[in-house]
N, C-alpha and C positions, 0 to 999 in steps of 0.2 A: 380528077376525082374530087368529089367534094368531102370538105372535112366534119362537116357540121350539118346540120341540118335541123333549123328550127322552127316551130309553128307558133302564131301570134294569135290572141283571142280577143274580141270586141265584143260587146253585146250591149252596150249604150251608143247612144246618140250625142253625147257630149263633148261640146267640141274642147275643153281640157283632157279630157281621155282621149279624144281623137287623136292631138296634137302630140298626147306623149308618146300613145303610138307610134304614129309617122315619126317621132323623132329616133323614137328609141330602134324602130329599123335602119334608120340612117345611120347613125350612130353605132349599131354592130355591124354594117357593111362596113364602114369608117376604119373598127377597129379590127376588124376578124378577116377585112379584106372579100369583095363580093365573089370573086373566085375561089373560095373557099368555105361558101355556105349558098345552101337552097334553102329560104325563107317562103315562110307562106301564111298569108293573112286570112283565117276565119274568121267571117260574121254571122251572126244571128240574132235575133228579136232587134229590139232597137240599132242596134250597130249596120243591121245592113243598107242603112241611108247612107254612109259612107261610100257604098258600092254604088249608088246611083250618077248616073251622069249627069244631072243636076246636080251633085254635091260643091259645095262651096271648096273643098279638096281635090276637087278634080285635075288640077295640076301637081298634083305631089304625085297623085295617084299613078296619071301617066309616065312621072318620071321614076317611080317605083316599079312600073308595068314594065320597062324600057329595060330597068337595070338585073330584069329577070325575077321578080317578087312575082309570087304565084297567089290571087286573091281565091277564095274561094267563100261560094255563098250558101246560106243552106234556103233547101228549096222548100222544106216544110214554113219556112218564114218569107219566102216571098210568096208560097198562096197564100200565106193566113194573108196578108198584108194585100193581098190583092194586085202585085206588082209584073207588072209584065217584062218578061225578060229583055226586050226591046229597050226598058231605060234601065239595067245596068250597063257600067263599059265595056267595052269588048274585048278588053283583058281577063274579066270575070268568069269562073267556071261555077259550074252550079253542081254540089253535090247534094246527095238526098238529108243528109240532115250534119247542122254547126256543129254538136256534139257527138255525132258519132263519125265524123270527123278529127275530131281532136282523141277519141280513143283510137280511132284505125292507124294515125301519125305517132300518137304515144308507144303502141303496140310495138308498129313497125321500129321505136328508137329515137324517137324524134325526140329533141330536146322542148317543151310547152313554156310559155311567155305568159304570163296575161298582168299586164303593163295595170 
């Protein structure tokens, strides 16, 4: 059973916010133990270049994918953006929108991040 269960939020492209991101998930696997937390990264508007397979992050990503991090994309920003789901990675799930998202996880108890 997990003990924790928290959701991360992105909505820039910047790779200093990126970074702290990625660290700061590392960082509470590190300290809370990955067996004892379901993490999950929401993007939207600028942030969801992060989830593309061309990202310059793409190896964090996968070993963030590996260690059971759950990405999730909102899909009213990859049509605006014109993005075909082909170039996110294929750890990537698409919900219908980044912010309603982050209230259906808050809802349910999620503890909310946004780094």
């Amino acid at each position: 059973m997990v003990d924790y269960k928290v959701i991360f939020h992105l909505d820039e492209n910047d790779p200093q916010r990126i970074k702290l991101v990625l660290n700061n998930l590392n960082n509470l696997m590190q300290d809370m133990g990955e067996e004892n937390l379901e993490l999950e990264l929401v993007t939207y508007g600028p942030g969801l270049q992060l989830f593309l397979k061309a990202s310059p992050f793409f190896p964090h990503m996968e070993s963030l994918a590996e260690k059971g991090v759950i990405f999730a994309a909102c899909n009213n920003t990859i049509k605006g953006m014109g993005i075909a789901v082909s170039e996110l990675l294929d750890s990537v799930q698409v919900v219908p929108s980044g912010v309603g998202e982050l209230v259906k996880k808050q809802h349910q108890g999620w503890i909310y991040i946004r780094p």
